[in-house]
C-alpha positions, 0 to 999 in steps of 0.5 A: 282615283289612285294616283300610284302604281301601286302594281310596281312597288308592291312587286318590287318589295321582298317579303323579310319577316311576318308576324300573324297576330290574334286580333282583339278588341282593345279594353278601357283604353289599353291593348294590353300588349306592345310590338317588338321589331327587331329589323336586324334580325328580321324578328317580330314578336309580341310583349304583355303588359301588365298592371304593374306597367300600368300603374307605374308608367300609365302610356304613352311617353312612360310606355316608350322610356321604360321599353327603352329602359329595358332595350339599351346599355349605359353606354348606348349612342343614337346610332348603336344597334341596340338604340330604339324608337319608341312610338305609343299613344296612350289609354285615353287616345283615340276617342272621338268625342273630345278634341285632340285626342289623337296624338302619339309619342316617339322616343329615343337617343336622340343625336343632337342631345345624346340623351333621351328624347321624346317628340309628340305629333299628331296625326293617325298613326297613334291611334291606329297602332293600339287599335291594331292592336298595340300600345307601344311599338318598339324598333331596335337594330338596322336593316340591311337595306331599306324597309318598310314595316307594315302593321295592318291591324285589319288582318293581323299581320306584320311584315317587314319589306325590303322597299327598294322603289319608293322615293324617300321625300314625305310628299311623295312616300306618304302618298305612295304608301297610303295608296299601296296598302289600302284595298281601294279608295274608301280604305285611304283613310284607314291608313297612317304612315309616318317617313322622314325626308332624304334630309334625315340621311345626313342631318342630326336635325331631322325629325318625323313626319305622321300622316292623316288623309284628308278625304275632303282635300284628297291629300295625304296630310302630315304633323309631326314629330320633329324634335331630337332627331328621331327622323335621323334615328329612323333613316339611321336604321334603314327604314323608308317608313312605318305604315298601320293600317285600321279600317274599323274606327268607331266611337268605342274603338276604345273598350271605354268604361263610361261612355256617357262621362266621355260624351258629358266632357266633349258636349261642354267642351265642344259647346265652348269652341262653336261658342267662343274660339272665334273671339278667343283665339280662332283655332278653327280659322286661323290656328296657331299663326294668330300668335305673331301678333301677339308675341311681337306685341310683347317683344317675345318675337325671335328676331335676328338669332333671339337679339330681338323681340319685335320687327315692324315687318311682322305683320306680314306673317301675321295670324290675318295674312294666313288666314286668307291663304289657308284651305278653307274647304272643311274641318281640318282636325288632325283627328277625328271629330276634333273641333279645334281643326287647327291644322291649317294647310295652304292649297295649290302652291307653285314651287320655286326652287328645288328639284320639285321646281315648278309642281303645285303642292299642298303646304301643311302649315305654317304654324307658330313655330316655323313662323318664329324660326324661318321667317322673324328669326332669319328676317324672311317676311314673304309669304311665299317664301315661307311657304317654300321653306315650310314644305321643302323642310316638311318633306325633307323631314327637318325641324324648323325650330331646329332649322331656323335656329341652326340657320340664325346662330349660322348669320350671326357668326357670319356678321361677326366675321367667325364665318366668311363666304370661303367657309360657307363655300360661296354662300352670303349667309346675311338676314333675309337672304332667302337664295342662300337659306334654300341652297343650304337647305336642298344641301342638307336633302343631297347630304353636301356643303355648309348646308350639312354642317348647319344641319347638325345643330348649334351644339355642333356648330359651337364646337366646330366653329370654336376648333376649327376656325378660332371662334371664341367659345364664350360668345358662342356659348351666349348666342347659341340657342340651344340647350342640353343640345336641343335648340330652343322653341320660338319665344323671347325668355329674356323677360321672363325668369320662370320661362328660362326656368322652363326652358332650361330645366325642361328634360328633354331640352327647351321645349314649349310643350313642358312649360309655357309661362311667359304670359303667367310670369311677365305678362299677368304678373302672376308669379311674383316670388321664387317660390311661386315660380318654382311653383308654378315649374312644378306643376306645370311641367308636371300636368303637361306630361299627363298629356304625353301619358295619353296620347291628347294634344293640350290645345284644348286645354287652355286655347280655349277658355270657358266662361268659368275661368273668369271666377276662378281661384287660379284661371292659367290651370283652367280648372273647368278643363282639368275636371273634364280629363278627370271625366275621361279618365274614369269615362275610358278606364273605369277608374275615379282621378283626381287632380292629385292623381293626374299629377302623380301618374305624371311625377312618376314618368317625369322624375323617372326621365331626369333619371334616364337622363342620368344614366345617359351622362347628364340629368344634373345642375350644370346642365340645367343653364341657357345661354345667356341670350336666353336670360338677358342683352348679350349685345350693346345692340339689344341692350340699347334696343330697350335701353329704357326698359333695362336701365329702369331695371338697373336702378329700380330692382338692382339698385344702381346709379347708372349715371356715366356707366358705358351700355357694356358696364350696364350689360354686365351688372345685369347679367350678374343680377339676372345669373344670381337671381336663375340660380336662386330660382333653379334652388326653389325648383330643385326642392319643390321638385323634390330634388338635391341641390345637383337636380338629383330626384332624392331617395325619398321622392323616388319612394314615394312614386314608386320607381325605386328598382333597384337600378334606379335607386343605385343610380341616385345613390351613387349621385348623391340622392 
């Protein structure tokens, strides 16, 4: 039963712009053309791609940079009418038969980096809009006041609406809009909408939220796309959300070329999941949490603004203990016929704090992330109280990475004595102080208090805290944990060379879906030389773009692993995997792909973005360093919390006789070994790369992939490529 009055809103809404399109079926994986909104001057239209687009840019991530590309000036800020958010799947999104495959990209200028950023979520929505009709959807300018854009693929039509009534919270919008714009029941789950919470009218930290209906659980289920800002970009422009809508889904839905390639890849690969993901890692009964274990076993839980690696309480927010409380009720793929089910959620959860205060919801998580950033890294180890702060920053559309992070930088300076409770207007900014954690974030929803200033990320609270209160900008610089302006994912870097690598020269900022190599590196000891790391900072940053090309989540790539792994010549690319995407990839275009192929398509998207990177003012060296807590002890406190471990480093790989030498004359000396030793790795990287020695793609390599425009080739010149 419609739980809305749909009657209401719907009369309440105003009729801005329509925009009727012929419907047409997609064709080996590609609409072939994309949608341009314009909600300034209330204009639609519809743009061709062709095979030039194609080749060069193959989807996806590549489609929203080169639309972007084309759409702003150099000087472009995130909040300047010419500024767009991107969104597209990708040519192998959408099918049915493979596991995570029904992901999307959104990309813009995004207000914590002031650069190019590109944010991946799961959910409908992707999927949806090229089966609309659409490969990318392209929003420039601001409305005059709130709107909803409405894709409806079933009818070919776009409209823009003026949407004065609905509530901006996700839990509350999301709901209202899926039952407003299907024709009844059945058609709920033709329905995608993507929203961002009140949060994101205020707070640079503020990301998106995609919507999926679950029938079994009747709920209006949410993933998203939080990195960068993108929420506070979609609010910045006055629009309440963006709903598609496609009613028609099929296991073609896709034009595909080959489907019995398709079907040969998701029979092994589905046979692998029912056979080993209990005994691996138990996506399907547990999903990401079961990383808590694991990662405070090996010291690379945050603890404490990342001083720490471990806690004895993290057991309490351990991978089994969520395991209980999750909504075991069905699948929980984010897609169809997704057998990793991952998507866990937890039913029937009674509010405690905020103005929803008293209301059974339904929280979708936690996942890893949020558990590394709300609970280990702030000192909160109760389930309930993670679940409180998971919703309210789901709903209010923040990023808990960001948030967690924001918030942990935020503590510290307040046990430093940078921040006192005058600053904070009242509130006791201490380690497991969940009352003080959820005022400010119910500050941040109403736009007031300390809770806006944490809401703008450590970059701006580093320059705040050092202009306006004296902080020294050193210490902050070692103990913010953000980089190129983006906060860092949840994982302890000090150990792991290659992972600070992978962070810091990461495009986008320090986030785990370009290069996850701290078990590669520090863990199997498989990276044993810089060459081998900058290796390894190739390719695997390289073959995890493919995925964004493409509209798949890379869980199925290696959190399930087949029994031919244990022969193979090099088991962390998980070559049994790679071959199936080859197998998509000709199954849905009709084109053979090789390894070489994949990792071209993806060299091209990935130098064109440092290029972008460029344009917009940063793309070189100096902005490819992380905070040093991010590399090694800042503290005598962390230092003397593995003291054995580093003073066998001191004496073994330095060379040192530390007898008589004070905790801070050993944090030095191994700050100096560590910082010489990242930037004979960023060297490596940079000529693996193809690169100058300031990160600049050279001429040659810009030839060599094709992306040699005329505009791109005078920027690198003028930069000394």
């Amino acid at each position: 039963m419609f739980k809305t009055d749909v009657e209401k809103l719907r009369s309440a809404h105003k009729l801005l712009a329509e925009f009727r399109y012929d419907l047409r079926p997609v064709v080996r994986g590609y609409a072939n053309r994309t949608l341009y909104v314009n909600i300034s001057e209330n204009r639609i239209q519809s743009k061709p791609v062709d095979e030039t687009m194609k080749r060069t840019f193959t989807g996806g991530r590549g489609f929203c940079l080169w639309l972007l590309w084309n759409a702003i000036r150099d000087d472009t800020r995130w909040n300047d009418l010419e500024n767009e958010l991107v969104i597209a799947g990708g040519p192998i999104g959408g099918i049915t038969a493979y596991p995570g495959s029904g992901k999307c990209t959104v990309v813009t200028i995004s207000p914590l980096t002031n650069t190019v950023i590109d944010s991946n979520s799961g959910g409908y929505f992707g999927p949806y809009l090229k089966f609309a009709g659409w490969d990318a959807l392209e929003i420039q300018g601001k409305a005059k006041n709130d709107v909803i854009i409405y894709i409806d693929g079933d009818e070919g039509v776009v409209r823009i609406e003026e949407a004065p009534l609905e509530p901006e919270d996700t839990h509350l919008i999301n709901r209202m809009l899926t039952e407003l714009y299907a024709d009844d029941p059945r058609g709920l789950r033709g329905i995608s909408v993507i929203s961002a919470g009140q949060a994101a009218n205020y707070n640079a930290i503020c990301g998106l939220n995609v919507s999926y209906y679950d029938p079994r659980r009747d709920e209006v289920r949410i993933k998203q796309a939080a990195r960068g800002g993108c929420g506070r970009v979609l609010r910045d422009k006055r629009i309440k959300a963006i709903v598609v809508r496609y009613s028609q889904i099929s296991g073609d839905s896709n034009g595909v070329a080959n489907m019995d390639l398709i079907r040969k890849a998701g029979q092994r690969i589905n046979r692998e999941i029912s056979l080993f993901d209990a005994s691996q890692n138990d996506m399907r009964g547990t999903g990401t949490p079961y990383l808590i274990e694991i990662m405070n076993k090996f010291h690379l839980l945050p603890v404490k603004n990342f001083r720490f690696g471990h806690h004895d309480d993290a057991y309490r927010v351990a991978g089994d203990v969520w395991k209980q409380k999750f909504d075991m009720r069905g699948p929980d793929g984010c897609w169809y016929g997704c057998t990793m089910s991952c998507a866990h959620g937890v039913s029937h959860y009674i509010l405690q704090t905020g103005p929803y205060k008293g209301e059974e919801v339904f929280v979708d998580g936690p996942e890893y992330e949020t558990l590394g950033g709300l609970a280990s890294n702030l000192c909160i180890f109760d389930p309930a109280q993670v679940l409180e702060m998971n919703f309210y920053a789901d709903t209010y559309g923040i990023d808990s990475i960001s948030l967690g992070n924001s918030l942990a930088f935020a503590m510290e300076c307040y046990e430093l004595g940078i921040l006192n409770k005058e600053i904070t207007g009242g509130i006791e900014l201490t380690w497991g102080n969940f009352e003080a954690v959820m005022e400010l974030i119910h500050q941040m929803a109403r736009g007031e208090g300390f809770g806006v200033v944490i809401g703008q990320g450590v970059r701006a609270m580093k320059r705040l805290f050092t202009e306006k209160y004296g902080a020294d900008p050193t210490i902050l610089q070692d103990i913010g944990m953000e980089i190129k302006g983006l906060e860092i994912s949840e994982y302890l870097s000090k150990e792991s060379l290659a992972q600070q690598g992978g962070y810091a020269l990461a495009t986008k900022g320090p986030q785990h879906d370009e290069a996850w190599l701290i078990f590669m590196d520090m863990v199997h000891k498989q990276l044993p030389t810089f060459e081998a790391k900058a290796e390894a900072l190739h390719y695997f940053p390289i073959w995890r773009t493919w995925f964004s090309l493409h509209g798949l989540c890379k869980l199925p790539w290696n959190d399930i692993i087949p029994e031919s792994n244990k022969t193979a010549k090099e088991p962390a690319k998980v070559p049994e995997h790679v071959e199936n995407y080859c197998w998509l990839y000709e199954g849905v275009t009709g084109e053979k792909i090789d390894i070489d192929g994949i990792i071209e398509q993806s060299e091209k998207v990935y130098n064109f973005q440092r290029i972008f990177n460029l344009r917009m003012g940063f793309g070189t060296r100096e902005h490819d360093y992380p905070p040093y807590r991010a590399m090694g002890p800042v503290t005598p406190a962390e230092y003397e919390d593995r003291r054995d471990y580093y003073d066998e480093i001191l004496k073994k790989e330095v060379g040192l006789d530390i007898g008589g030498m004070s905790t801070e004359q050993k944090i030095a000396e191994l700050r100096k070994y560590r910082q010489n030793r990242y930037d004979q790795l960023v060297d490596a990287v940079y000529q693996r790369r193809g690169w100058t020695k300031n990160g600049i793609p050279t001429l040659a390599t810009i030839q060599r992939l094709g992306i040699d425009f005329p505009e791109v080739v005078a920027l690198v010149k003028k930069h000394g490529g």
